[in-house]
VEXSE-884002 format. One line per field, with one value per residue (C-alpha): residue number from 0; residue in one letter; x, y, z. Coordinates in Angstrom, 2 decimals, padded with zeros to 5 digits, m for minus. Layout:
N
num	(NUM,...)
residuo	(A,...)
px	(X,...)
py	(Y,...)
pz	(Z,...)
***
This chain:
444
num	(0,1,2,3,4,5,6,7,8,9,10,11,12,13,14,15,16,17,18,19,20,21,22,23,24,25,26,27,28,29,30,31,32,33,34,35,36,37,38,39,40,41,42,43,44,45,46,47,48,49,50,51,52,53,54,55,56,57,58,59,60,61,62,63,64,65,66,67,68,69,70,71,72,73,74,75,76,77,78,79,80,81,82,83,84,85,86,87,88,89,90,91,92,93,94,95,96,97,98,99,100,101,102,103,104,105,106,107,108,109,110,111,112,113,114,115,116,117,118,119,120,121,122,123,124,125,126,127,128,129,130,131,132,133,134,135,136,137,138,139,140,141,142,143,144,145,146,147,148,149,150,151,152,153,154,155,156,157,158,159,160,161,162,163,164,165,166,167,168,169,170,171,172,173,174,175,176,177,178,179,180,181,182,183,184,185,186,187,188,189,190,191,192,193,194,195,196,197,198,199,200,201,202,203,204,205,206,207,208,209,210,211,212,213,214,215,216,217,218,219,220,221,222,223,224,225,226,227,228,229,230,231,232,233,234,235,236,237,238,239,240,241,242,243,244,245,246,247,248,249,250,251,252,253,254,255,256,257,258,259,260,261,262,263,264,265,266,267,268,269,270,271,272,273,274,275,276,277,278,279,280,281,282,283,284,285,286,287,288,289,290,291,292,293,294,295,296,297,298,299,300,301,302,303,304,305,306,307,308,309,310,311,312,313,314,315,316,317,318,319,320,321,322,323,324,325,326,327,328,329,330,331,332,333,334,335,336,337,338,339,340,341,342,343,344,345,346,347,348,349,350,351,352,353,354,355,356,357,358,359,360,361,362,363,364,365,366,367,368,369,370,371,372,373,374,375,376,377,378,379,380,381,382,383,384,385,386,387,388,389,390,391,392,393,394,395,396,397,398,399,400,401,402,403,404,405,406,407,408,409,410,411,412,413,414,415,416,417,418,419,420,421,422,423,424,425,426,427,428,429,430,431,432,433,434,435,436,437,438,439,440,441,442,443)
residuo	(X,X,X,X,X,X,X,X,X,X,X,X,X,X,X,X,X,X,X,X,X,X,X,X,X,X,X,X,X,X,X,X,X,X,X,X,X,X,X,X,X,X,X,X,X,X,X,X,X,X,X,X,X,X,X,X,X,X,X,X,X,X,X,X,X,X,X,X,X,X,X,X,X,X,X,X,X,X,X,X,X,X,X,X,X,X,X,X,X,X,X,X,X,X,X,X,X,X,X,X,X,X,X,X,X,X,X,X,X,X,X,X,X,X,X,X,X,X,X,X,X,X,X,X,X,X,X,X,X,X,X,X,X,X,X,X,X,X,X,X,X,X,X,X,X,X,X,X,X,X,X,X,X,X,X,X,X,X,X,X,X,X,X,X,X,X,X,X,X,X,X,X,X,X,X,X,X,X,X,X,X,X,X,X,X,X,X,X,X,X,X,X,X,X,X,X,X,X,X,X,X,X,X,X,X,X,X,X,X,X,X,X,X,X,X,X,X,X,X,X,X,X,X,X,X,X,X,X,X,X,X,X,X,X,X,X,X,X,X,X,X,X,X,X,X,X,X,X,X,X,X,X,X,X,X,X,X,X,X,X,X,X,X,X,X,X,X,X,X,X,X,X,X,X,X,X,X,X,X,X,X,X,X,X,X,X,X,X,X,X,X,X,X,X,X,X,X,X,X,X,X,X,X,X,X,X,X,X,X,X,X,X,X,X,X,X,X,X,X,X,X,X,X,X,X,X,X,X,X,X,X,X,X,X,X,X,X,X,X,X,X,X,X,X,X,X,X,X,X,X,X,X,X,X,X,X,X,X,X,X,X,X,X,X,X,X,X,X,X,X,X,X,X,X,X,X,X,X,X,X,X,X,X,X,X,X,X,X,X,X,X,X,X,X,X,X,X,X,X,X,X,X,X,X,X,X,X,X,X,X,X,X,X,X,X,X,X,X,X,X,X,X,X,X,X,X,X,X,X,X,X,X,X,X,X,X,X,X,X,X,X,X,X,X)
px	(028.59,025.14,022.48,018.49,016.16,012.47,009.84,005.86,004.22,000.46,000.56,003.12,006.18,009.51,012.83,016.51,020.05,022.91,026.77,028.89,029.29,025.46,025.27,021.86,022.15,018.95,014.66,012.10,008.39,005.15,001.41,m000.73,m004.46,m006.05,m009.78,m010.78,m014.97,m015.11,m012.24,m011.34,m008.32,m007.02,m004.72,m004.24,m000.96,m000.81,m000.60,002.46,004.49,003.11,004.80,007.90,009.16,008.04,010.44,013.11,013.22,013.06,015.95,017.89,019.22,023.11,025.97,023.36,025.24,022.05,018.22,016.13,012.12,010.08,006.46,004.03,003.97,001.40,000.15,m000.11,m002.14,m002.57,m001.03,m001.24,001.68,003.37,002.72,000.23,m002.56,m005.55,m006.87,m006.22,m003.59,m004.92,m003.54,m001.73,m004.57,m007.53,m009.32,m012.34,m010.90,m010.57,m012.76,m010.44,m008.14,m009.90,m009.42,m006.07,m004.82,m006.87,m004.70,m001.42,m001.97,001.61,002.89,m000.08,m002.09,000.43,001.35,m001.35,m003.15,m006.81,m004.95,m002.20,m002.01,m002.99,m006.49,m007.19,m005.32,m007.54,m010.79,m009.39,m009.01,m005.78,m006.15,m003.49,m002.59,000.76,001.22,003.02,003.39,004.00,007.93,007.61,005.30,007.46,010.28,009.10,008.37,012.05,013.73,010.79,010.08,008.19,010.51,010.84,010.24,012.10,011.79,010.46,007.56,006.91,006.46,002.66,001.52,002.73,006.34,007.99,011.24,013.08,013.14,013.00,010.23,006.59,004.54,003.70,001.86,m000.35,m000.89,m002.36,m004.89,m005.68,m006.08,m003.21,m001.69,002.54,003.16,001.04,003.60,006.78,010.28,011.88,015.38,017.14,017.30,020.16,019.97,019.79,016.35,017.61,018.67,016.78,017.28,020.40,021.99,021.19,020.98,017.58,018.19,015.41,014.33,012.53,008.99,008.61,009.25,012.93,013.70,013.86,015.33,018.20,018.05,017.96,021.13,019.44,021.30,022.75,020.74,019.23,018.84,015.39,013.88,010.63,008.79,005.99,003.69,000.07,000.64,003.09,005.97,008.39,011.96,014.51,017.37,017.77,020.06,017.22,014.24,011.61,008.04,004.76,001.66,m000.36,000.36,001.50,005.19,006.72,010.12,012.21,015.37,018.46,019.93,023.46,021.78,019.64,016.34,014.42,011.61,008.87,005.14,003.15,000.05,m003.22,m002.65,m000.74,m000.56,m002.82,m005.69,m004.58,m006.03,m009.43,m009.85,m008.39,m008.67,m007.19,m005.45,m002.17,000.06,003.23,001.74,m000.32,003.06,004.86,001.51,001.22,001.76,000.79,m002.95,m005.20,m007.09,m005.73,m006.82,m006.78,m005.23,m006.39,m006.32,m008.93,m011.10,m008.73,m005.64,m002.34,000.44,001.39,m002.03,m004.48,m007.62,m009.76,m012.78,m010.51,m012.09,m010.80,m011.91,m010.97,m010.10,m010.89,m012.50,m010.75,m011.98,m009.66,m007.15,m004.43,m005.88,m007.63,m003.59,m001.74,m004.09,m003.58,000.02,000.05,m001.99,000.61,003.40,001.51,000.81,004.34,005.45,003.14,004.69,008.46,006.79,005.78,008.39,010.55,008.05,008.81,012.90,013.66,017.22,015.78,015.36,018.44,017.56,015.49,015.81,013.39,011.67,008.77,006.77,005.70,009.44,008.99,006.99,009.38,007.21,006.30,010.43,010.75,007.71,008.54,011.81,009.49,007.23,009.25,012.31,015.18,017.27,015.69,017.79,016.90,018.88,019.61,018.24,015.09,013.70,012.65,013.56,017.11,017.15,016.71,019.31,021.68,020.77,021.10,024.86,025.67,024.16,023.18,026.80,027.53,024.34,025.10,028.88,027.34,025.08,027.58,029.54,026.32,023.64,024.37,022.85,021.58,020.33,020.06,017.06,017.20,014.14,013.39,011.53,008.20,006.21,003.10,002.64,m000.67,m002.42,m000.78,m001.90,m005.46,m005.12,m004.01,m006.21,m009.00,m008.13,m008.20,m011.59,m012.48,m011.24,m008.46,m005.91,m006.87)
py	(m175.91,m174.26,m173.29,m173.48,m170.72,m171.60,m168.98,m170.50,m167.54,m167.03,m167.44,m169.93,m171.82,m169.81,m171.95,m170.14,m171.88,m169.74,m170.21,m168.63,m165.88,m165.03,m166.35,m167.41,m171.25,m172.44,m171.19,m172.38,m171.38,m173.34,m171.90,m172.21,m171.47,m170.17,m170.13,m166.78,m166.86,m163.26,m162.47,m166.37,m167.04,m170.77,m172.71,m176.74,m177.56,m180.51,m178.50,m176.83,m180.19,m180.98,m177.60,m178.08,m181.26,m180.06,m176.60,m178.65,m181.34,m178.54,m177.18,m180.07,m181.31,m182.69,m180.99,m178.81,m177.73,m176.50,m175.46,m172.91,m171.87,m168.45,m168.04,m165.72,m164.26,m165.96,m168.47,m172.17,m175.05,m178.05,m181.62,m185.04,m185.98,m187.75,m184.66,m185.37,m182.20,m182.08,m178.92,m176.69,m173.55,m170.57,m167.83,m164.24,m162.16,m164.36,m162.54,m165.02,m165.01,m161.12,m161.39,m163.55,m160.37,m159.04,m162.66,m162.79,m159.30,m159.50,m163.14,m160.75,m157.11,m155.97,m158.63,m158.01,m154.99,m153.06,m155.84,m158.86,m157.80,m159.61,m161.49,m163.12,m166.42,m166.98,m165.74,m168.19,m171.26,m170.14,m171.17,m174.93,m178.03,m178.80,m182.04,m184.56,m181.49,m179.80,m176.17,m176.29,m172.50,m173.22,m173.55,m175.67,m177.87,m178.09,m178.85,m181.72,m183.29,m182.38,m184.40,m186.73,m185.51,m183.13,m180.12,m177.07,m173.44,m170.21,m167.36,m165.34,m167.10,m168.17,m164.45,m164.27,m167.10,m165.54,m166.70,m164.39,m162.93,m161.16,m164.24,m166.67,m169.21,m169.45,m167.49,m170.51,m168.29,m166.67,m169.53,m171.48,m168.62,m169.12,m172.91,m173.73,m176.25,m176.13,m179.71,m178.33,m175.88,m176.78,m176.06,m173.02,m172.41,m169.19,m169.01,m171.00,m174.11,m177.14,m178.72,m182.28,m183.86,m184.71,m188.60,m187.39,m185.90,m182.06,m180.20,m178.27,m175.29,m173.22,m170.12,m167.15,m165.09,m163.99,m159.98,m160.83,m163.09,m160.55,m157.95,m160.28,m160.65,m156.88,m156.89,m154.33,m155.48,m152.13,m149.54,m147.17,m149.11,m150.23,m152.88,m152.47,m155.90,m155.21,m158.16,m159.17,m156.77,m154.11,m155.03,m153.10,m154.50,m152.57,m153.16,m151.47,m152.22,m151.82,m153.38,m150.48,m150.39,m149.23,m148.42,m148.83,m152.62,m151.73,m152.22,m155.40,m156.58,m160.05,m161.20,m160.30,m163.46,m161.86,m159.65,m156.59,m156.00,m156.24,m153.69,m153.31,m153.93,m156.03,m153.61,m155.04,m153.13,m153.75,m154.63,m157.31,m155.18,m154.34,m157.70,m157.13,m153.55,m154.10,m157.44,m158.96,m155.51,m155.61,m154.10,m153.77,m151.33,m149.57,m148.88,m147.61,m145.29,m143.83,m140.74,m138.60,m137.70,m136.01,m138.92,m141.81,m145.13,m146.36,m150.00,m152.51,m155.84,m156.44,m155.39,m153.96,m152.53,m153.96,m151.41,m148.40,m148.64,m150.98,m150.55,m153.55,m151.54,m149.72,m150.19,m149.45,m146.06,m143.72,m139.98,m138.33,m139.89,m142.46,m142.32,m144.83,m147.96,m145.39,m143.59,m146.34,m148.00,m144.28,m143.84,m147.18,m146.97,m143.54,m144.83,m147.67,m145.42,m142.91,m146.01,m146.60,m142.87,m142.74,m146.39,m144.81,m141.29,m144.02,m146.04,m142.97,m141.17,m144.65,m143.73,m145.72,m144.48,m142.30,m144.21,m142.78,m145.52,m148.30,m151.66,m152.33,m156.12,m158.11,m158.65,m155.06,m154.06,m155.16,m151.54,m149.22,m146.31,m147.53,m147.56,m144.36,m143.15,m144.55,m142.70,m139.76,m139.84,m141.40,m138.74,m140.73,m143.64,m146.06,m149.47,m152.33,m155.70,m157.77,m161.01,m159.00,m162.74,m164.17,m167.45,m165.54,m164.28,m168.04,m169.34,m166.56,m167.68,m171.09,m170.86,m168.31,m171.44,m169.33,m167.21,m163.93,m163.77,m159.43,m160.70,m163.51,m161.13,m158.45,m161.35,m162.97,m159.66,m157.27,m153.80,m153.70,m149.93,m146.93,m144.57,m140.90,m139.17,m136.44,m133.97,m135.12,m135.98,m135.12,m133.53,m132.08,m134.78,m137.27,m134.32,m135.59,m138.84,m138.45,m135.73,m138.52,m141.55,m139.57,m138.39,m141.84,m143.07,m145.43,m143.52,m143.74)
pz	(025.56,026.19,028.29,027.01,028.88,028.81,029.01,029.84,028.55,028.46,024.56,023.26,025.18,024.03,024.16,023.63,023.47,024.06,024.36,026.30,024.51,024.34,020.71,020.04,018.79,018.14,019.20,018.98,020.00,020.81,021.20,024.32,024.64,027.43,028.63,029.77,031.82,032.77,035.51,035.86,033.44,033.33,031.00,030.74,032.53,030.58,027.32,028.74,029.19,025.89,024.23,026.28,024.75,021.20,022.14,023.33,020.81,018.23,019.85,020.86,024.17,023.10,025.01,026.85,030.06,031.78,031.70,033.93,033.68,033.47,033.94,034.75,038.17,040.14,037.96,040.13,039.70,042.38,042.01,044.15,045.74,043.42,041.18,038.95,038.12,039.79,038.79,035.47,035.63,037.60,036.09,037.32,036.63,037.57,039.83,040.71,044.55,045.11,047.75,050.08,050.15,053.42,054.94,054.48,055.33,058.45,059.38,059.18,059.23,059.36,056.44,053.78,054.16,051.66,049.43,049.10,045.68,044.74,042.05,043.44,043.60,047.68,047.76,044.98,047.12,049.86,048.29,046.91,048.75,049.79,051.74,049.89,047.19,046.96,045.55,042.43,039.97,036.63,036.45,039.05,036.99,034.40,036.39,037.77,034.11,033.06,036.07,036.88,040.83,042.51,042.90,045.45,043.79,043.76,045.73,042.71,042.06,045.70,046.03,045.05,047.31,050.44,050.94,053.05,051.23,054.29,056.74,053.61,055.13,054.47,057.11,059.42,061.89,059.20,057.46,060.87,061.13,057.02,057.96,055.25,056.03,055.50,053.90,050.92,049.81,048.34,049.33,048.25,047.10,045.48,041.59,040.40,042.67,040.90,040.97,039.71,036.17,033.79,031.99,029.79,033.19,032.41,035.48,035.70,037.81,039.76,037.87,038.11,036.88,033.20,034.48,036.39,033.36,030.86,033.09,033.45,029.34,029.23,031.10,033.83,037.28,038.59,040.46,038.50,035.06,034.89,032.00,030.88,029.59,027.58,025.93,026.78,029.72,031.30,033.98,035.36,037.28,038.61,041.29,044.91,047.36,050.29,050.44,049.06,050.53,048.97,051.37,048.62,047.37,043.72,043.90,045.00,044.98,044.34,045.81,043.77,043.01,043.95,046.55,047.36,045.97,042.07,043.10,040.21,039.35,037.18,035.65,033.74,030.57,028.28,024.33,024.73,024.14,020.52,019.50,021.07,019.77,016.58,015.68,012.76,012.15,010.49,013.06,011.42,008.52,011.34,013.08,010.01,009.72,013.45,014.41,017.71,017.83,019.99,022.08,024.52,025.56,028.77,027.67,030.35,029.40,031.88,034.95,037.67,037.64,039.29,038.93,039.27,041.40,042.77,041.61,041.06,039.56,037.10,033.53,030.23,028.89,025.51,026.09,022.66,019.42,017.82,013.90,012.41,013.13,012.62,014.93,017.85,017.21,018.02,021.41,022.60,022.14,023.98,027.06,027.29,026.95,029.79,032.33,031.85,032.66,035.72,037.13,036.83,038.57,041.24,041.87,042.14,045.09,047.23,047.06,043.96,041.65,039.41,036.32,033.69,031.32,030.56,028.78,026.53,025.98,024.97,021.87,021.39,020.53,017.47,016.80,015.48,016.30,019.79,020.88,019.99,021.70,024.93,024.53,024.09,026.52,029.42,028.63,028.88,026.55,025.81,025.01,022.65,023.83,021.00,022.28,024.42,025.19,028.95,027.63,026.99,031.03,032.16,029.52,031.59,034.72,033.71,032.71,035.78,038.28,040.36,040.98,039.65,037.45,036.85,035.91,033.69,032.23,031.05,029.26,027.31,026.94,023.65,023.29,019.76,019.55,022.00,020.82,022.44,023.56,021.22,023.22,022.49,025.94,025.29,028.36,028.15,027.18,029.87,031.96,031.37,031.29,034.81,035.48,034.34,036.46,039.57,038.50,038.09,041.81,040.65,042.07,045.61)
***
């Protein structure tokens, strides 16, 4: 008895089979390439199906009870109706259609001035061709290859092309005005429901995005524990019983699969800038060797910022000099660790639980130095799940089928070390990091 969790990340396919017990099985990983022209940012979908079957053939299918999907948060591509792809992967932080925004606020004041962001996935829909397509985000995709049908989506990843959480229907009345037609976009369901089977009978079950997937591998269900994903970029997930609000479009919030609210963000930086400022840099030996220094980088991964503000002509930018690795790897680290601090100062202005610990996962936990930073800097516990793995969340969600997915965590998710803050915030220097993005404008 198992369940395999697939995670469609923007670098490789991840696959995880788990028991019951949350005993890792079997893994296995795949890469993916992406095509990056300035701010447009597409993948091959075909690539993806591709990696799948090479994960899950790796992994192997026998006496697999269940599978569910991850992907990034807005990413979509369209199909023809019988679900074939007629146009490559637009991805979560393309930002080719930010000028639609305007359009599409304007068609629905009251549901999008505070939350429709230039990158999300329905200002890029505006500008394609729908006539004969169908709306399909990258779990979806996938899907539909496992069980051989077109499939509906979840409610997480609907989220970014307008589907309206609270009365749990696409905006019909907003969409008229956008000239969208309906029978484009799929049906939804809620995490958990079973999508179909694929050809050995193994139900496929409706997932959720990459950030909710490894908040539910992080274990972080309960108000006031918070999980922290950090990778290419920086997202944040949290739980509230009420629905929380932001007036200025940086915090959005899923469904809870067993109810209430997963407010967070998704920023633009992240660790994927380590790669383009120090490329082929060993970063293993350059984490034993950091150490706090005088000088921060602003670590966008690209033009504009997301979360914990919306700023689409944020840039990256260095505060000090920077006259080493050690040193250009210690400031990035910082700024990540101070975008980080300034999303949990946010979240908690809006009426979030203050956060009195936070679940640490994604690639850049494999930095020693970096944990115990974030401890630092954020002042609280920080927690290091032993399996800290999206692919892990939707191999969860998988076996909880959609019932009791906080009780099915607390049976499968292990807490492999707890690291104290020591003290060490580095307060003035966040000071002026602040100090300097306000001077800048991003702030608002």
């Amino acid at each position: 008895m198992g369940w395999i969790g697939l995670d469609l990340g923007t670098q490789s396919v991840r696959g995880v089979l788990a028991d019951a017990k949350g005993q890792v099985l079997s893994r296995a990983v795949r890469p993916l390439t992406s095509h990056r022209d300035g701010v447009r940012h597409e993948q091959d979908p075909r690539e993806w199906l591709t990696a799948v079957d090479a994960v899950l053939a790796e992994i192997g299918t026998r006496d697999v009870d269940g599978i569910a999907i991850c992907s990034t948060s807005g990413t979509f591509l369209l199909t023809d109706s019988s679900g074939r792809p007629v146009t490559p992967a637009l991805m979560y932080d393309d930002a080719r259609a930010a000028a639609r925004r305007e359009q599409i606020v304007n068609a629905d004041p009251d549901r999008w001035a505070t939350s429709m962001q230039p990158t999300w996935a329905l200002p890029k829909i505006l500008d394609l061709d729908l006539t004969g397509r169908r709306v399909a985000h990258s779990a979806d995709f996938v899907a539909a290859h496992l069980v051989g049908h077109p499939v509906a989506t979840d409610t997480s990843h609907a989220l970014k092309t307008g589907y309206d959480l609270v009365a749990e229907s696409w905006p019909a009345a907003a969409f008229g005005k956008l000239g969208l037609p309906l029978d484009a976009f799929p049906d939804v369901v809620r995490p958990g429901a079973e999508l179909g089977r694929t050809s050995d009978g193994i139900p496929v079950y409706a997932g959720m995005t990459d950030g909710c997937a490894a908040q539910i591998a992080a274990g972080a269900l309960a108000p006031g524990a918070w999980n922290s994903v950090l990778g290419t970029t920086l997202v944040l997930k949290g739980v509230s019983a009420d629905l929380i609000t932001d007036p200025t479009g940086a915090v959005y919030s899923h469904r809870h699969p067993d109810g209430g609210w997963l407010p967070g963000g998704a920023s633009s930086s992240g660790a994927g800038v380590l790669t383009e400022l120090l490329p082929g840099a060993d970063l293993d030996a350059l984490d034993h060797a950091a150490y706090p220094v005088d000088a921060v980088v602003y670590p966008l991964t690209t033009t504009g910022e997301r979360f914990p503000f919306v700023a689409p002509q944020a840039e990256r930018f260095t505060l000090g000099s920077t006259p080493d690795e050690v040193y250009t790897y210690s400031a990035i680290l910082q700024g990540v660790a101070f975008v980080e601090r300034l999303a949990f100062e946010h979240l908690e202005r809006l009426g979030a639980e203050p956060v009195r610990s936070v679940s640490l996962t994604g690639g850049a936990t494999r930095g020693a130095y970096w944990n115990q930073l974030r401890a630092d800097v954020l002042g609280v516990p920080v927690e290091l799940p032993a399996v800290p793995d999206p692919a892990y969340g939707m191999a969860i969600l998988a076996a909880s089928g959609g019932t009791d997915l906080a009780g099915t965590a607390r049976r499968m998710v292990r807490v492999d070390r707890v690291l104290e803050p020591r003290g060490e915030r580095l307060d003035d220097l966040y000071g002026e990091f602040v100090a300097e993005l306000d001077r800048r404008g991003y702030r608002g």
